[in-house]
N, C-alpha and C positions, 0 to 999 in steps of 0.2 A: 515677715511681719507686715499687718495691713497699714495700708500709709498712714488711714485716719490712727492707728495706731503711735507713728510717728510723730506725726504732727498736730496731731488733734488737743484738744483742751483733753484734760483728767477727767476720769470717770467723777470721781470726787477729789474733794479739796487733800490736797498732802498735809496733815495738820502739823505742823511742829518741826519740819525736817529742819536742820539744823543747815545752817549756810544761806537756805533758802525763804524761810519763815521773817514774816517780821519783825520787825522790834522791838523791846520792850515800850521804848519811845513812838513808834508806828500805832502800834496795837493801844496805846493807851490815844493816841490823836486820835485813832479810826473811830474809839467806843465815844468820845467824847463829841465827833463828827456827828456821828447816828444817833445820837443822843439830841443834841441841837437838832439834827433835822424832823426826828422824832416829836419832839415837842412844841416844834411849829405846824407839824403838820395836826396835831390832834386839836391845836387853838382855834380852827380855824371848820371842826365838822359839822355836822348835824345829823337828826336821825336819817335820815334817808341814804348816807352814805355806806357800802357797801350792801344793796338791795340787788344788786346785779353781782354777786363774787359769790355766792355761794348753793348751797341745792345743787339740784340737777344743772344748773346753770356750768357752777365751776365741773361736774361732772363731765360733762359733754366737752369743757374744753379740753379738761384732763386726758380726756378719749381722742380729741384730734389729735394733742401731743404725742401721746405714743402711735399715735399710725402713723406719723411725721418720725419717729425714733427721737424726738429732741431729748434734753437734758433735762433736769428735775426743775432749774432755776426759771425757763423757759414756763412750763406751766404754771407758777406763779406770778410769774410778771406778768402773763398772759391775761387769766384772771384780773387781774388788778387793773392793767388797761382798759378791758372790757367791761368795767363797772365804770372806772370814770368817763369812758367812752358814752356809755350807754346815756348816761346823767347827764350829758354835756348836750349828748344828740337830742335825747327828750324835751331838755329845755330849750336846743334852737326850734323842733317843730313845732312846738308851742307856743311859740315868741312868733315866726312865721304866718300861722293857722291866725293869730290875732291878727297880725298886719294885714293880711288878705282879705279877712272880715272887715274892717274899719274902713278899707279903701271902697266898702262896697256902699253907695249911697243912694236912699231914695226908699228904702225897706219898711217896714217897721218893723217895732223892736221885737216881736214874739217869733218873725221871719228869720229874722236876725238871731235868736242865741239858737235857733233850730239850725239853721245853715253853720254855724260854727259849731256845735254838735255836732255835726254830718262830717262837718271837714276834719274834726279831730278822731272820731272813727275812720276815717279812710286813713287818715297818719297813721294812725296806732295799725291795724289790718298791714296795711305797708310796710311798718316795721317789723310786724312779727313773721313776714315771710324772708325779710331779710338776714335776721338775727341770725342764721346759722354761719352765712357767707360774713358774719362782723365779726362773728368768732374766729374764725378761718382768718381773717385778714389782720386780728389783734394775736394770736397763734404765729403770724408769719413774722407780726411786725418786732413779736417777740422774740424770735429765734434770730432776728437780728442783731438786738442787742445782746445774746446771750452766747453766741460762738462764729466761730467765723469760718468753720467748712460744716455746718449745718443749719444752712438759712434758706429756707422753705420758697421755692420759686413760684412763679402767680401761674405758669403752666401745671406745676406739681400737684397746685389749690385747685385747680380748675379739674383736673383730672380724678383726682378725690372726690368732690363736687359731684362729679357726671357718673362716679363709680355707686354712689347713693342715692341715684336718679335726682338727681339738679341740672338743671340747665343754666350752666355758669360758660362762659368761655374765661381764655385769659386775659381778655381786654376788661370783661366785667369785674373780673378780679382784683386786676388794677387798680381800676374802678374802685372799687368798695376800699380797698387800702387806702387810696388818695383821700377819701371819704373820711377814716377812720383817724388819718394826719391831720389832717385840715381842721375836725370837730377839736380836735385836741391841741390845736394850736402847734403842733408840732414840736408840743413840748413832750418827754415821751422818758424822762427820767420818773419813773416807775419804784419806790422800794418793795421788797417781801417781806414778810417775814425771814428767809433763807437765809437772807444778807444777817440779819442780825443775830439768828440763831449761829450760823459759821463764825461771825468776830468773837461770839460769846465762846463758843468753843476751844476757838483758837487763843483765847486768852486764860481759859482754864487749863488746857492741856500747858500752856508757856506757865502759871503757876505752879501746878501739880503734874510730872513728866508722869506721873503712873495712873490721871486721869484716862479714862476708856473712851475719849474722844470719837475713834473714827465709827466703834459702836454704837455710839448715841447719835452720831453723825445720821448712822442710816437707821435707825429707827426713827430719828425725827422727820427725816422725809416720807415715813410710812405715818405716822401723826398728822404730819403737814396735810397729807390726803384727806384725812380722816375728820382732822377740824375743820377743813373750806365746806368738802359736803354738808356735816353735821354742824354749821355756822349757829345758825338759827338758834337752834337747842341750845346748845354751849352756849352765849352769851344768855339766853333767856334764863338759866339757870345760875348762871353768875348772877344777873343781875334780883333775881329773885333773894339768890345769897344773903346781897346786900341789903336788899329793902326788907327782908322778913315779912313780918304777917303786914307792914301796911301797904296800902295801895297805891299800886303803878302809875301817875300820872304822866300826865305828857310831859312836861316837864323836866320830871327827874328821868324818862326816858333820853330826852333833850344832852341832858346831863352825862349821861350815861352814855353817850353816844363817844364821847371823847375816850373812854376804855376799851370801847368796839374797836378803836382802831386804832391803837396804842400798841405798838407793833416789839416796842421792848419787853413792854407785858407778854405780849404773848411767845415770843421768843424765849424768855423766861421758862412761862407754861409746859410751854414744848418740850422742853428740854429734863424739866422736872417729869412730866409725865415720861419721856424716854428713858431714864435712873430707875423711874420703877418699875418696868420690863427688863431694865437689860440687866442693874441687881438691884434689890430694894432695902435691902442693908446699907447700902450707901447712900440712898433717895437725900434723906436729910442733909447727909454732908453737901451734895452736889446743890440743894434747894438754901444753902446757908454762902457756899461761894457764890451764888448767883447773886444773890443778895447783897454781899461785899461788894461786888461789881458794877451791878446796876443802882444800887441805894436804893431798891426796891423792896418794898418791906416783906420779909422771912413769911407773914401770915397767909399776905397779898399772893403768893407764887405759891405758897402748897395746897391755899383756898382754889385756883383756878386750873391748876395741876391736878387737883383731886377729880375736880368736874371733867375733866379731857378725861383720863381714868376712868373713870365711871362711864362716859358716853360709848367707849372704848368695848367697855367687858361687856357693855348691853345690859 
């Protein structure tokens, strides 16, 4: 047997094994944990957030992942770092590109918003050669937190890197990681989706011992793919849902932006849409426990369930 066999984390989560599974009292803390963390983190968005996690964007990282061999949880925390990476970097260049400008004196002003025009295309140009190497380095910073004998070395990066013709060494690699900490304050507690979809599971299979957990298990991680690419669409069609025939303001976009990223919602979703692939005669029962659980209204999960579905059969 291979060692990483031995000693390796699990391919996936052991749902329910008995001895080892949490407990009733664990499992109802954990829901009530992510729950609170859940609904501070959505008080506090706006639209702009999650402009960077999805498209080709999350594709490409999903692509480094597996040529890294990482785990499922990996490519989402991965994602999700690299959008608020992104957010956080964009607004220091821009806070920077103005300080530069303002120290410069003696101009007039029509010199002046052209020269800070200039200098914010040269940022933007800058960033967008770097972007593949921040991916790379929010990819590594992730399989740090996600396992402990597959954590992605800045040699491994680099070599990857030079195999797609880039000209990265391992020092520049470095580089871009320290880059990637540092924008982020090195704060680097990250949730997924994953996490919440797994506690959800693990507490209907502790309800229901003849729930088909560890099948819904992985067909949500083929979902989980499918909604970061198809981001876009999916909420745009939610949100169309909701507003019916009247018009989109900014606003109620504004609004809206706090369901974008309401991470129990969509865990929900998830999980609903995986019921109706793996049996559909049960769809409802499993979209009615969720709802028990989460205090998520029954309508709310089979309305955005339905659209994952839908986006799903094309």
């Amino acid at each position: 047997m291979a060692c990483s066999q031995i000693f390796g984390t699990p391919p996936e989560p052991v749902f329910n094994m008995k001895g080892c599974c949490l407990s009733e009292g664990l499992l109802e803390e954990l829901l009530i944990t992510q729950a609170s963390s859940n609904e501070a983190n959505i008080q506090n968005v706006s639209a702009h957030y999650g402009v960077f996690r999805c498209g080709q964007l999350a594709e490409c990282i999903f692509t480094i992942c597996e040529r890294f061999k990482q785990p499922h949880e990996t490519r989402f925390i991965a994602v999700e770092l690299f959008d608020r990476f992104m957010r956080a970097y964009i607004l220091q260049l821009r806070e920077k590109s103005s300080e530069s400008l303002c120290a410069v004196k003696g101009r007039i002003q029509k010199k002046h918003s052209s020269s800070r025009s200039d200098e914010w295309r040269t940022s933007i140009r800058r960033l967008c050669k770097q972007t593949l190497v921040f991916m790379v380095s929010c990819v590594q910073i992730a399989s740090k937190l996600c396992s402990h004998y597959k954590i992605i070395s800045c040699r491994r990066c680099a070599e990857m890197l030079q195999e797609k013709g880039h000209r990265y060494s391992t020092s520049k690699v470095l580089s871009s990681e320290m880059v990637v900490l540092k924008t982020l304050d090195y704060n680097l507690h990250t949730p997924s989706p994953l996490s919440y979809v797994e506690t959800l599971l693990e507490i209907m299979g502790h309800n229901d011992p003849e729930s088909q957990v560890k099948i819904l298990h992985e067909t949500c991680l083929k979902i989980l793919d499918v909604v970061y690419i198809n981001r876009k669409q999916m909420y745009g069609r939610l949100l169309q849902l909701a507003v019916g025939d009247s018009p989109v303001s900014e606003r109620t976009r504004s609004k809206f932006a706090m369901v974008e990223n309401d991470l129990m919602l969509l865990a929900t979703a998830i999980i609903g849409a995986a019921s109706h692939f793996v049996d559909m005669s049960a769809t409802a029962t499993v979209v009615e426990h969720l709802a028990r659980i989460t205090k998520i209204p029954n309508d709310d999960i089979t309305d955005f369930s339905s659209i994952i579905v839908a986006i799903i059969l094309g």
